[in-house]
KOLKOL-157532 format. One line per field, with one value per atom (N, C-alpha, C): residue number from 1; atom name; x, y, z. Coordinates in Angstrom, 3 decimals, padded with zeros to 6 digits. Example, Ala and Ser with C-alpha at 12.3 -4.5 7.8 and 13.67 -1.06 7.14 Angstrom:
pos = c(1 / 1 / 1 / 2 / 2 / 2) .
site = c(N / CA / C / N / CA / C) .
east = c(013.190 / 012.300 / 013.200 / 012.850 / 013.670 / 012.900) .
north = c(-005.690 / -004.500 / -003.300 / -002.250 / -001.060 / 000.030) .
up = c(007.800 / 007.800 / 007.800 / 007.080 / 007.140 / 007.870) .
***
This chain:
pos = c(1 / 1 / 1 / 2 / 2 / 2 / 3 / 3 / 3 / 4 / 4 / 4 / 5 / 5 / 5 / 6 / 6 / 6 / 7 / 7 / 7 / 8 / 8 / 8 / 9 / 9 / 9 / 10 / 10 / 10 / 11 / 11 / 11 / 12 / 12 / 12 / 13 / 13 / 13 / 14 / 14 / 14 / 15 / 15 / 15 / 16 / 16 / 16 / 17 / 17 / 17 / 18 / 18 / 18 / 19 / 19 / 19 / 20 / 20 / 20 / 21 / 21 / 21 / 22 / 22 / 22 / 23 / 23 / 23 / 24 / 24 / 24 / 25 / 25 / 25 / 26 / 26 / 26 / 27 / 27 / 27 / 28 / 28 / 28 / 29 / 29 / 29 / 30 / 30 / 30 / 31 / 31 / 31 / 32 / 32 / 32 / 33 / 33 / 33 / 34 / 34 / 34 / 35 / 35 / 35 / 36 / 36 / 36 / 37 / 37 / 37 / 38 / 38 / 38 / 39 / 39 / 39 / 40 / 40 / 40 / 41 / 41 / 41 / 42 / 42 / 42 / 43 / 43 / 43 / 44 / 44 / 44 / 45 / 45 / 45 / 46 / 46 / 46 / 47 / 47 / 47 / 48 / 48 / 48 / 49 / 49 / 49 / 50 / 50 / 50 / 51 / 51 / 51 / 52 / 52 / 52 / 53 / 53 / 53 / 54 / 54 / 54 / 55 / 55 / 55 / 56 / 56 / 56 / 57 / 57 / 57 / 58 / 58 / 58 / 59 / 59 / 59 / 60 / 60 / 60 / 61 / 61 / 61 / 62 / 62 / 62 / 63 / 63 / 63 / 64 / 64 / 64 / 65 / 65 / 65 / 66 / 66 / 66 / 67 / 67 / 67 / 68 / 68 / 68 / 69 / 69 / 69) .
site = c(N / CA / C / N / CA / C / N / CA / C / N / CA / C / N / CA / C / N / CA / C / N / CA / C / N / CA / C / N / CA / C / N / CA / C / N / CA / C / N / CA / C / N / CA / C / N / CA / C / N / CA / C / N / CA / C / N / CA / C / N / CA / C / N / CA / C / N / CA / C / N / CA / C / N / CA / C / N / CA / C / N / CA / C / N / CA / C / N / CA / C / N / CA / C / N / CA / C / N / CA / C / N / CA / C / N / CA / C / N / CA / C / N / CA / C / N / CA / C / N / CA / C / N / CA / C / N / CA / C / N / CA / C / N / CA / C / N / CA / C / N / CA / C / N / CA / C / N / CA / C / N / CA / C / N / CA / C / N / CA / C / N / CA / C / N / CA / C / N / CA / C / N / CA / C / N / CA / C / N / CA / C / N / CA / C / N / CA / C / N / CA / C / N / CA / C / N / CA / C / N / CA / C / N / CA / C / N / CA / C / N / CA / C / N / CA / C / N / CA / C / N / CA / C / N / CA / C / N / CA / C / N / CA / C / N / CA / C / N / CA / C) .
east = c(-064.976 / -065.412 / -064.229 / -063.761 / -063.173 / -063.749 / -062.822 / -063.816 / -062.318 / -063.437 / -062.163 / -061.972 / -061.022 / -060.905 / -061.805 / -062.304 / -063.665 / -064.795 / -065.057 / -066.060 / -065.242 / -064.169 / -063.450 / -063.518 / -063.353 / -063.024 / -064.650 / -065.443 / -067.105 / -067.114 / -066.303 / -067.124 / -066.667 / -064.873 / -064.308 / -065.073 / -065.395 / -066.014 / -067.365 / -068.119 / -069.519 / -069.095 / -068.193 / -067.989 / -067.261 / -066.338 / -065.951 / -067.052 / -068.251 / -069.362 / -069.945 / -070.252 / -071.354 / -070.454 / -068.357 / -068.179 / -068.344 / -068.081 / -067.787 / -069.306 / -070.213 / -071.685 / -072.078 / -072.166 / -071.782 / -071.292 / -069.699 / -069.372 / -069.785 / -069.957 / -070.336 / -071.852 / -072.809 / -074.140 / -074.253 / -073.283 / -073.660 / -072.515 / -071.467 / -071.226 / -072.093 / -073.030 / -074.322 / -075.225 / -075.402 / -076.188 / -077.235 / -077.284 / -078.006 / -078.529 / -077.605 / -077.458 / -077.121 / -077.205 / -077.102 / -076.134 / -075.055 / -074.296 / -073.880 / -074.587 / -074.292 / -074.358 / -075.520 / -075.750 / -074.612 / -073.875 / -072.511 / -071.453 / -071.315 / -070.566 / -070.621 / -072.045 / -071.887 / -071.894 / -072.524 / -072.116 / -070.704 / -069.763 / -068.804 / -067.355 / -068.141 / -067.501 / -067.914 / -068.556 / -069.406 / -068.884 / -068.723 / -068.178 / -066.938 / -066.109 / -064.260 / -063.794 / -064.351 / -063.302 / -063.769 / -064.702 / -064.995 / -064.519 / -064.034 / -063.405 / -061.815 / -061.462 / -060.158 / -059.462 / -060.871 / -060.251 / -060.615 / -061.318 / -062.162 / -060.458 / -060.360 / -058.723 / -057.785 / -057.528 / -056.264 / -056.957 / -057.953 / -058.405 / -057.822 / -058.197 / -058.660 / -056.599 / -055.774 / -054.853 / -053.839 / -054.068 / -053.606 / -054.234 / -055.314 / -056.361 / -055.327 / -055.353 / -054.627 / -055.663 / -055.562 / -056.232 / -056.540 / -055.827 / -056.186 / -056.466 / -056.622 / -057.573 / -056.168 / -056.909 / -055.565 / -056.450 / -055.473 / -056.302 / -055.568 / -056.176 / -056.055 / -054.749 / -053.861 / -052.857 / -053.566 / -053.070 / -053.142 / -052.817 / -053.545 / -053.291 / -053.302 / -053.903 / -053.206 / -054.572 / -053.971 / -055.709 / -055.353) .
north = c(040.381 / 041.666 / 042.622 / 043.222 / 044.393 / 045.561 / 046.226 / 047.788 / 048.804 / 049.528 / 050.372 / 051.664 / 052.397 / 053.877 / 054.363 / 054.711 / 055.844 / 055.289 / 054.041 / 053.314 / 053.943 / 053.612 / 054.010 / 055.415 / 056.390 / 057.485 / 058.431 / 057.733 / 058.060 / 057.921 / 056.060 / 056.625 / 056.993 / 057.526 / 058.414 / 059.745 / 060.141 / 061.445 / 061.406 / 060.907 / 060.111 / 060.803 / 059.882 / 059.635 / 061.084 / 061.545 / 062.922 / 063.791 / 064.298 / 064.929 / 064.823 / 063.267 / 063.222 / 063.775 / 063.486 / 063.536 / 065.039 / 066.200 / 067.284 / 067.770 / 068.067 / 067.698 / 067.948 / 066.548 / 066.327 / 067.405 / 067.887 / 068.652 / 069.980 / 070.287 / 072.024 / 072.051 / 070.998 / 071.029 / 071.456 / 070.145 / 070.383 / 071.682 / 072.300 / 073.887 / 074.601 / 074.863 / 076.084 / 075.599 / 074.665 / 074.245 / 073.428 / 072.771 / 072.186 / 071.186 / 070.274 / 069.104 / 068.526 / 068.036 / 067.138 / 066.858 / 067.190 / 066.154 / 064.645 / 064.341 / 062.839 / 062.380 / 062.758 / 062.477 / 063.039 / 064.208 / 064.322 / 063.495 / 062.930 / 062.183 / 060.824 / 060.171 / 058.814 / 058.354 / 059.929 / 059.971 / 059.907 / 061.308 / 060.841 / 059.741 / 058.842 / 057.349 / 057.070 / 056.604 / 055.557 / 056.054 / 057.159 / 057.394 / 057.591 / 057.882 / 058.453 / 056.924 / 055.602 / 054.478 / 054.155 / 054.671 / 054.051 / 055.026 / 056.064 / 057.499 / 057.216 / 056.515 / 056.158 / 054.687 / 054.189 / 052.502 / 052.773 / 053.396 / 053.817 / 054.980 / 055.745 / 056.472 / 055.761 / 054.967 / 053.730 / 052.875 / 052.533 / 051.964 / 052.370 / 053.601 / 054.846 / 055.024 / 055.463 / 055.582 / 054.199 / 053.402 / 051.916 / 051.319 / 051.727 / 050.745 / 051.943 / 050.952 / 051.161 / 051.621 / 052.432 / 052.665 / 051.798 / 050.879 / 049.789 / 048.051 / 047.185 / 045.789 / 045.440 / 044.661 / 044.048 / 044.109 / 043.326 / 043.358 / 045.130 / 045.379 / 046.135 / 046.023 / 046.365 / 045.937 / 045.375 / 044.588 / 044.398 / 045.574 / 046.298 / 046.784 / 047.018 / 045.632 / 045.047 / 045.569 / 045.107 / 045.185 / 046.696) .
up = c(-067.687 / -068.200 / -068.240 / -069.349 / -069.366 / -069.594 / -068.592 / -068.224 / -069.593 / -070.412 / -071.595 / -070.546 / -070.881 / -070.579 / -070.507 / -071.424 / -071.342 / -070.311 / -069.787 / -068.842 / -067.529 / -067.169 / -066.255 / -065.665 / -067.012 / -066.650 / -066.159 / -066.919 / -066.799 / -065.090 / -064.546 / -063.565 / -062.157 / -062.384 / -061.986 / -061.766 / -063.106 / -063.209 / -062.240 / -062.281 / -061.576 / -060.287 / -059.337 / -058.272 / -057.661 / -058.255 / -057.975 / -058.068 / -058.618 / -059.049 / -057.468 / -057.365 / -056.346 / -054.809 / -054.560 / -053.923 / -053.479 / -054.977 / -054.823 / -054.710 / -054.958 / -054.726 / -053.256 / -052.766 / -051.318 / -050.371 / -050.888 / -049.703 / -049.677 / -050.991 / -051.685 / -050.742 / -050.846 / -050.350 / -048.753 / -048.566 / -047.015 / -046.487 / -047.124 / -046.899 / -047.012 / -047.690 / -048.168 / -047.263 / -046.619 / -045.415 / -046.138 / -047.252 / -048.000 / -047.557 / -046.900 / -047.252 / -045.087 / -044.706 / -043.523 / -043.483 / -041.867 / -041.952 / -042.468 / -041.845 / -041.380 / -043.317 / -043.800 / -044.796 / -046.083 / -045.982 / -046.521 / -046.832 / -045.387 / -045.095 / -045.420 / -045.228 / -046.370 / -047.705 / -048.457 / -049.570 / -049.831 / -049.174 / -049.601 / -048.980 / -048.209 / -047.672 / -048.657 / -049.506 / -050.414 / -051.629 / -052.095 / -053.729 / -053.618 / -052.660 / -052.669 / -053.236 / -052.317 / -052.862 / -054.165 / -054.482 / -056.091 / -057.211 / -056.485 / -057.233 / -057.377 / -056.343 / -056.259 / -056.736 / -056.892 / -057.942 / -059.490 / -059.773 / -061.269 / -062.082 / -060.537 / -061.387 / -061.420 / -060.785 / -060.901 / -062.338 / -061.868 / -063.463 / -064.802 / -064.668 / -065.680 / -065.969 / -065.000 / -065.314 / -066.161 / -065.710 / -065.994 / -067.770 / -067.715 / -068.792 / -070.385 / -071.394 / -072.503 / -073.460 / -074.052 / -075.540 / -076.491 / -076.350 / -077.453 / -076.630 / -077.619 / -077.100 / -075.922 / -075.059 / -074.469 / -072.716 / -071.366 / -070.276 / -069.364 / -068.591 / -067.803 / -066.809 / -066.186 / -065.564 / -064.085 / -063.593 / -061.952 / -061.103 / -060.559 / -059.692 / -058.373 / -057.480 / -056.480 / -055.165 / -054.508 / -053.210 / -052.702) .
***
């Protein structure tokens, strides 16, 4: 499966939303610790492989670069 730019960058965007979300909530007292906090454990590494994605992946046909563990 190849993931294009725009898939990438969607779910970059996604994951930053829910991370920034997350912390804005539980500042205004919205939102629960604990529960802040596994949201944003759970969306930062997928925020942070989706932008390596996103930075790497080419505009046109072709594979994605390796970008390593």
């Amino acid at each position: 499966m190849t993931m294009k730019k725009q898939t990438a960058g969607a779910v970059t965007v996604a994951a930053g939303i829910v991370c920034v979300a997350a912390s804005v909530a539980w500042r205004l007292g919205l939102m629960e610790t604990w529960i802040a906090i596994v949201l944003n454990v759970v969306a930062f590494p997928f925020f942070l492989v989706a932008l390596g994605l996103w930075w790497n992946a080419a505009e046109k046909e072709g594979d994605t670069p390796f970008i390593g563990y």
